[in-house]
N, C-alpha and C positions, 0 to 999 in steps of 0.2 A: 574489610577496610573501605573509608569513602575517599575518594581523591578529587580535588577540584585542580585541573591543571590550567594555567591562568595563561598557558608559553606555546605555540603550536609545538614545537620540538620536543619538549617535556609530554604533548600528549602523545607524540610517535614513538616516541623511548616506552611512555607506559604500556603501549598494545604491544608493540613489538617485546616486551616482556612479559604478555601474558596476561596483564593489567585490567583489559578490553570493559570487563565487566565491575571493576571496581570504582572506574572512574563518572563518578557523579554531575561533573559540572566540569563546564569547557570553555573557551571564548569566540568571538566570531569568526574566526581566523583558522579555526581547529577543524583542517578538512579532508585531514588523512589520518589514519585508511578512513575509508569510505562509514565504517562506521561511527566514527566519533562525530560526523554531523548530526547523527540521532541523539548524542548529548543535548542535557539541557544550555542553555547559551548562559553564564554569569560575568560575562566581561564584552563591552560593544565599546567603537569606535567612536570618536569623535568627529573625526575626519570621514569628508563623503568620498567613498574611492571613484565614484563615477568622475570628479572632479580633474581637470589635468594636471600634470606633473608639475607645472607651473603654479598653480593653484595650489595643489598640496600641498608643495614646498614654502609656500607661502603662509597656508594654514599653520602647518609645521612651527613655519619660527615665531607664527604669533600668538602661541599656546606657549611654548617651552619661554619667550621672553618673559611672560607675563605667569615663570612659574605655573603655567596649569599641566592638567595628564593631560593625555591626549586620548585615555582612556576613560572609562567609567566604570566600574564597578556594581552589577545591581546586588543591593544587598538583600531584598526580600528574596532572591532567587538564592545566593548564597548563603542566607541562613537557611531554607527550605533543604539546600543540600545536604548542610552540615557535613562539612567534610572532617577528617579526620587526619588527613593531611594536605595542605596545599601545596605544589608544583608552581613555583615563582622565579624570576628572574631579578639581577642587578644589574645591570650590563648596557643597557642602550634602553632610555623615555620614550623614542620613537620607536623602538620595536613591538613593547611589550606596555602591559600596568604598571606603574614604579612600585617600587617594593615596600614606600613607606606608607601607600594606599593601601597595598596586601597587608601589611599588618594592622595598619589601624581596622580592617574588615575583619580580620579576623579575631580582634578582641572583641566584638561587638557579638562575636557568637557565643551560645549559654555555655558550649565543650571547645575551650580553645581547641585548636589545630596543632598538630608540630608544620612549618614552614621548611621545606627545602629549595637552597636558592641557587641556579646557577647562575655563572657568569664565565662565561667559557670565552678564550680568544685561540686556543689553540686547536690542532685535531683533537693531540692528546685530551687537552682538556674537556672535550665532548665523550671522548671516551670513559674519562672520570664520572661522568657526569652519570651514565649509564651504569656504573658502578655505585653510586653513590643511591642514585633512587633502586637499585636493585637492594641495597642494603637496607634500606626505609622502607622497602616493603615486604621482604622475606623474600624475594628473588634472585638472591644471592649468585643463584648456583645458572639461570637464565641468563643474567647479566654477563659473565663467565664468559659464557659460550657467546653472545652476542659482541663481546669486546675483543675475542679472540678471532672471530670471523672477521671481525672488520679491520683488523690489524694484518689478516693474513693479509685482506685484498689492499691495503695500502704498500703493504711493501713490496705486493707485486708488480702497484704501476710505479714506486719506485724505482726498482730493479730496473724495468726494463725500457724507465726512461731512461736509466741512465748509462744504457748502451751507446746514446748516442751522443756526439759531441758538439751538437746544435743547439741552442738555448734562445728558441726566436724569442724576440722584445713579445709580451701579452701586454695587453690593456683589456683591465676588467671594470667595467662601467656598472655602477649601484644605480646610478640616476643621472639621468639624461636633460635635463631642463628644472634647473639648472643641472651641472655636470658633475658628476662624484664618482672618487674611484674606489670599487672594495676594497673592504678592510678586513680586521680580524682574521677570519683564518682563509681569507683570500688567499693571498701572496704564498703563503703556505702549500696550498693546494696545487699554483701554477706553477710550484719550485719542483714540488714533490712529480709533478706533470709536464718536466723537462723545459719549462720555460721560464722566463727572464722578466719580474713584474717591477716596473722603474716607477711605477706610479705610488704605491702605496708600501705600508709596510706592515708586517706581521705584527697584530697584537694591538695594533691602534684603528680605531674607529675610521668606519668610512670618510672620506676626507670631500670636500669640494673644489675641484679643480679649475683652472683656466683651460678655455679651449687651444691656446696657445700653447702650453705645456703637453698635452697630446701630441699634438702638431710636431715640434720637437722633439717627443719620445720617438716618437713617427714608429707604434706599435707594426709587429708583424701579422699578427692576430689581434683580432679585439673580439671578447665575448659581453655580450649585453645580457644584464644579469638586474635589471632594476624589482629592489626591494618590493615586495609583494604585490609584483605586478605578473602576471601568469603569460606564457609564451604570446598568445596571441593581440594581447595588449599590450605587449615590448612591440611587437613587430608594427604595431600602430602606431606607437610613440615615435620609431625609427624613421617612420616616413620623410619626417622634415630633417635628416640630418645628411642629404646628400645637398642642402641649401646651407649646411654650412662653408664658411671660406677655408680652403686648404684641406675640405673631407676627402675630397677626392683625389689628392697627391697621398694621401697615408698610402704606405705600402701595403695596409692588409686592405684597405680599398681595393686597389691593383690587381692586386691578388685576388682578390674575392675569395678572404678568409677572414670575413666577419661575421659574427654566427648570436645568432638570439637562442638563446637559452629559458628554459620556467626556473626565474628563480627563485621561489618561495618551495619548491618543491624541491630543489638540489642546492642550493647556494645558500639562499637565504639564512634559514633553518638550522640551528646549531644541533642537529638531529643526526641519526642511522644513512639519511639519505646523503648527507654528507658524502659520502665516500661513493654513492652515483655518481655525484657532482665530480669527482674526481676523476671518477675515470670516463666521465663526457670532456673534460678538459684533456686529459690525455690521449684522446679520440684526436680532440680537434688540433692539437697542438703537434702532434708527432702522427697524422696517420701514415706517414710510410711503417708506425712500429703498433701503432694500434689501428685495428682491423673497427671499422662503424659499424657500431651496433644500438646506437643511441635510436631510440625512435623520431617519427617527425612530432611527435608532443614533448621530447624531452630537449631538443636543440635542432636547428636547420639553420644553413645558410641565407644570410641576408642578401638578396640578390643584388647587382653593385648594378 
């Protein structure tokens, strides 16, 4: 089988199924594990990531106003692939290629493709999801085992968050300039990880917030978790937010339980790694009941 996987998480779900060697073509974004950077690249950015947050954001809205991807598609690289199945997403313009670019590529190939799309906002349905390409590719039985591992380790940090009868206020931050709080299976993830997310709601898209409505959540925690920006480049972006007014009355300021996280690598990613993500949250959020085991590449505290 050839698979072109067009979604970073679709290409984690494929190796972690065994996939490694099937899959033909990848996008720029697709950099775990380690091997699927040897993929050939059939999907590049529009947007300069060197750019700041500010700038992006602004890239951002002046693409999607004006209806453009914010992707591209090469298609001399994708027919050379010829895949035999493509790995696509419906779910979020700014995440991924839109899906109605994937198909129009992929009728322009001499062997159509079958298309499998996700659009996942729950764990569960990340779960599905892993089910869904294990059945499109004969993996059936890898799948299995992969959705039953990850189900064990979910209900374990349920369990044993919910020992406890604390539910500090989180605030989880997608983007910082401007301000946005996670969505989709965020709030999920802090609920599941004993905490209290007043910002956002499960199942809906990341949202853009006033700095004033933080201020007034007046988070116990806050995890910074900006959309494919990798730990060390969150902790850069964070510099300038002890010049914000009232950053420094927040009680997880105080506290100094604000903590940067890689979120392309556990948040972001509607992927297996998910369920890290979780249990880096339940680290940060209850450690009198979870013991840190998060490395300093995978979450550290923001020094206050």
């Amino acid at each position: 089988m050839r698979i072109c996987s067009l979604l970073p998480s679709a290409t984690e779900i494929a190796f972690a199924l065994g996939l490694g060697d099937d899959v033909v073509g990848v996008t720029h974004e697709c950099d775990y594990p380690s091997e699927a950077r040897a993929k050939p690249v059939v999907v590049r950015s529009l947007i300069d990531p060197e750019n700041t947050s500010r700038e992006i954001e602004e890239k951002v809205g002046e693409l999607l106003r004006n209806h453009k991807s914010l992707y591209t598609i090469d298609l001399e690289c994708f027919k050379e692939a010829a895949p035999d199945l493509v790995l696509t997403q419906d779910l979020c313009d700014v995440c991924a290629v839109n899906y109605h670019e994937v198909a129009r590529a992929a009728q322009s190939l001499s062997q159509k493709p079958k298309i499998v799309t996700l659009a996942p906002n729950h764990l569960s349905d990340v779960l599905n999801d892993i089910a869904r390409i294990g059945q499109a590719t004969g993996k059936q039985r890898e799948a299995e085992t992969l959705v039953h591992e990850l189900t064990r380790r979910i209900e374990s940090v349920r369990e044993r968050a919910s020992s406890s009868d604390r539910r500090p206020r989180v605030a989880c931050l997608e983007w910082l300039e401007p301000l946005y709080s996670a969505g989709h299976w965020i709030p999920e993830m802090v609920a599941l990880a004993g905490g209290e997310d007043g910002l956002a709601t499960t199942c809906q898209p990341s949202a853009r917030i006033e700095w004033e409505k933080l201020i007034v959540f007046a988070p116990e925690v806050m995890v910074l978790m900006p959309c494919g920006l990798g730990l060390q480049r969150t902790f850069k972006e964070a510099s300038g937010l002890a010049a914000v007014a009232g950053w420094n009355e927040l009680p997880a300021v105080k506290q100094n339980r604000v903590f940067v996280v890689d979120g392309p690598s556990f948040f972001n990613r509607s992927g297996p790694r998910l369920i890290d993500g979780l249990e880096i949250l339940a680290q940060i959020i209850h450690p009198e009941i979870f013991s840190w085991t998060a490395t300093p590449a995978m979450a550290r505290r923001l020094a206050s």
